[in-house]
N, C-alpha and C positions, 0 to 999 in steps of 0.2 A: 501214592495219590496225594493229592497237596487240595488243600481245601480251606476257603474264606467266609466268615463269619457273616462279612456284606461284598456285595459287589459295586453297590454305589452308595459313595459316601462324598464327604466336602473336605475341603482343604482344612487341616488339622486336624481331621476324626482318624481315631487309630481302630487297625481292621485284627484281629487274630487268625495267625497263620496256621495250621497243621498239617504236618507231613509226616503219610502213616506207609509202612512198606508192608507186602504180604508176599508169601513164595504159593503162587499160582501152577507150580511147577511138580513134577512126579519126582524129585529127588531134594534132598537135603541141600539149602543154600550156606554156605560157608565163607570164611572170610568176607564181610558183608560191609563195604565203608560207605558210609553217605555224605553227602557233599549238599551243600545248600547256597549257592552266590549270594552276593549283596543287590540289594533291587535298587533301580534306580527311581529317579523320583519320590523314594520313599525313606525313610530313616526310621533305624530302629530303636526302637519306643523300649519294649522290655523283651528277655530272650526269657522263659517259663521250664523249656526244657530241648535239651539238645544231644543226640544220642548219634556217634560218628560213627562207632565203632572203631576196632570189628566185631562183628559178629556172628551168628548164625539163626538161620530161620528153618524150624519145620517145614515139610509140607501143609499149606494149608494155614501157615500161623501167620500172625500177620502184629505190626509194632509200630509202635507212635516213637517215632525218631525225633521231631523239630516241634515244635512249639513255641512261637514267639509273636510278635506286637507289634507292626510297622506305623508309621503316621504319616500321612502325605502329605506331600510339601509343596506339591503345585497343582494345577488343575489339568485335563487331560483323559482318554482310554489307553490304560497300562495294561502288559500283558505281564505279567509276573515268570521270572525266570524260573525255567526247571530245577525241580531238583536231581540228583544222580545218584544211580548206585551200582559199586562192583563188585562183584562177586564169586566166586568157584561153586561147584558141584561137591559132592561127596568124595571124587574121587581126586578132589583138588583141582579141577579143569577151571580153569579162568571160560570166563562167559562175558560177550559183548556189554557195554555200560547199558542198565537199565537208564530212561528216563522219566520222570511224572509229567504229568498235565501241566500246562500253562494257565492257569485262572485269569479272567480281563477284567479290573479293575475300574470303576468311569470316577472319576473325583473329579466333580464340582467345586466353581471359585463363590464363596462366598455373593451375596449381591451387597454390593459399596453404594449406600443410599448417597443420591447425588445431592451435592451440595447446592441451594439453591442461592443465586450469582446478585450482590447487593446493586444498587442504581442509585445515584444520585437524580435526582429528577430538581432540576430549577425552574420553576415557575416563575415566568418575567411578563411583567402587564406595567403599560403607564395608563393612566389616568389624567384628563385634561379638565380645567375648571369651566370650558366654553367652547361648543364646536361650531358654533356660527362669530364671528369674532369682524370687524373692523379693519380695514387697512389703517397701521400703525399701532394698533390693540397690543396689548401684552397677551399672553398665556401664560396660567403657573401648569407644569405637568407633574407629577410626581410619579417616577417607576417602583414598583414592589417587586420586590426579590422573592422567592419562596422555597424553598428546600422540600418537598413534599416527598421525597425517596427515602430508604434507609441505609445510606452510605453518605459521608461527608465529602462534599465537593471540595476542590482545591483550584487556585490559579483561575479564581472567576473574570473572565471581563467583558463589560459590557461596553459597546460603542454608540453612543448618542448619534443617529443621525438624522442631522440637520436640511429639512429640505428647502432646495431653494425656493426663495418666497419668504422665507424668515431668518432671523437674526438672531443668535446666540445672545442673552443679556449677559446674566448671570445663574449660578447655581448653588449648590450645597460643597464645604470645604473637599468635599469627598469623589467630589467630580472634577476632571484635570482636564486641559486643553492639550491635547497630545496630536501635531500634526495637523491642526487645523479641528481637532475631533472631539467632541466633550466624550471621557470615558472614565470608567467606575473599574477598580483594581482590589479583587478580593484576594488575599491571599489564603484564606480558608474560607468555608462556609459548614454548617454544621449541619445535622438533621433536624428538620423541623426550626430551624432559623427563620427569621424574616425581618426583614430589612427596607426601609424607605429612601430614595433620593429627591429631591424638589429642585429643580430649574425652571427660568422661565426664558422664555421666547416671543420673539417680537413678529407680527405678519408684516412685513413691506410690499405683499405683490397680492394683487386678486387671484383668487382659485381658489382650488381644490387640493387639499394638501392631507397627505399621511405622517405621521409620527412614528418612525421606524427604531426599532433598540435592535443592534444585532450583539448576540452575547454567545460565550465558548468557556468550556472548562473541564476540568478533568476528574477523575473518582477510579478509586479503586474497590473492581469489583467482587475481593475475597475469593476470589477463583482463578484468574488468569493474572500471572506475571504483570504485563502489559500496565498501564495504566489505559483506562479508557477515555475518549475524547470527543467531544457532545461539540458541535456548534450549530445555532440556528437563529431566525431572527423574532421577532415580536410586534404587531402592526397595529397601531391604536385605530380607532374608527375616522372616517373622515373627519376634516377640519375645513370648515369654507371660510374662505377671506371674502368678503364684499367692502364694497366704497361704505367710504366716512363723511361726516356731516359736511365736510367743506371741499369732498371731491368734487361736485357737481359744479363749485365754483372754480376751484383750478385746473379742469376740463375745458373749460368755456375760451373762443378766442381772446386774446389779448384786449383788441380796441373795444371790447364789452366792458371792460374793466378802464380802458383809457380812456373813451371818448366821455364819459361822466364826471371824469376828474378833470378833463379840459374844459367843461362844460363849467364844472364850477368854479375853478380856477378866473373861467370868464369873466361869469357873475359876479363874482369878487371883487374884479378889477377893476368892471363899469359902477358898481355900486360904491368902490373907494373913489374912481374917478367925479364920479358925483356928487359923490359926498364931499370933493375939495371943490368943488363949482361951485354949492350953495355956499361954501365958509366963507370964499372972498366975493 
């Protein structure tokens, strides 16, 4: 009989094995060898006691042969190999191989507490100093960067764009014209970082106008290989351009503005003419 201590245990708990023989039988068992295989899935821990023989067993007598200590090594339901044993009668007759029982084994894999996976999270807003503004008005905007994730971002860029209706002036050293495109080139960014750029921009056209950042970067997230890769864009509130103080006059036809200047031009001439008629 082969007998285990546990039948379900976890990967690395070591079980104790026994393997007990008895002669169940109306005559004397003789020459009596036991055999016990190697299990798989399992490796042995300590051997305690081991009894091959040969031997003999009374009627009725019964013997602790194997004793020993396996440890599992993967997860799964194992049937644990039989033990054997041969053996003669009294009169020396050799008798068919006895076998023991199969005991089933269930070993569990430990649970692998999951790693939770880091983000870089950038938070990108600009801010305008005036959303109702002038045709030819300046704007200053200033964009703020934000790291609010707990992973450091890498390879940040952000692209200024510029809608029509306005005019790139100038900016901060840290903003390049690349392509026609005012852009910001972070080569790292850190946790909880935060960063300001300032440009300004000119209205030329009436409307309605957005102030769009589109920005992209990378982080890694402590769990996948991969680097991961974020892009999205950012859209400040409207911006209305309306006329300026001297639109209203250079809307106005031409001879609005001509016929007053011929007009005085006239005045001028008859009152210089005049004025040489009195002299002589």
């Amino acid at each position: 009989t082969k007998t285990v201590d546990e039948n379900s245990i976890m990967v690395d708990d070591i079980i104790t094995v026994t393997v007990t023989a008895k002669n169940t039988g109306d005559d004397k068992a003789t020459n009596v060898i036991f055999s016990d295989p190697k299990q798989e899935h399992f490796i042995l821990d300590k051997s305690i006691l081991e009894q091959t023989g040969p031997m003999s067993l009374d009627i009725g007598a019964s013997q602790t042969v194997f004793v020993y200590m396996l440890k599992a090594t993967e997860a799964g339901s194992f049937i644990l190999k039989s033990s054997t044993a041969s053996f003669s009668n009294s009169a020396n007759q050799a008798f068919p191989q006895s076998s023991s029982n199969t005991p089933t084994i269930t070993v569990t894999a430990p649970e692998i507490p999951e790693v939770p996976k880091k983000n870089a999270v950038l938070e990108i807003s600009t801010d305008i100093d005036s959303m109702i503004v002038e045709r030819n008005d300046k704007i200053s905007a200033t964009i703020n960067i934000k790291n609010t994730g707990d992973a450091p971002a890498r390879a940040v860029w952000v692209n200024i764009i510029i809608p029509q209706g306005f005019e790139y002036v100038d900016g901060d050293s840290a903003i390049e014209i690349i392509g026609g495109v005012p852009k910001i080139y972070l080569e790292s960014f850190g946790v909880q970082q935060e960063k300001e750029y300032s440009y300004t921009v000119k209205a030329s056209e009436l409307g309605t106008y957005t102030m769009t950042s589109e920005f992209a970067y990378e982080y890694n997230d402590g769990v996948t290989a991969e680097a991961q890769k974020v892009s999205t864009e950012s859209v400040t509130v409207n911006i209305y351009v309306q006329k300026g103080k001297y639109d209203e006059l250079l809307e106005q036809p031409i001879y609005i503005y001509v016929l007053p200047i011929i007009a005085i031009i006239a005045i001028g001439a008859w009152i210089f003419h005049r004025h040489k008629q009195y002299k002589f």
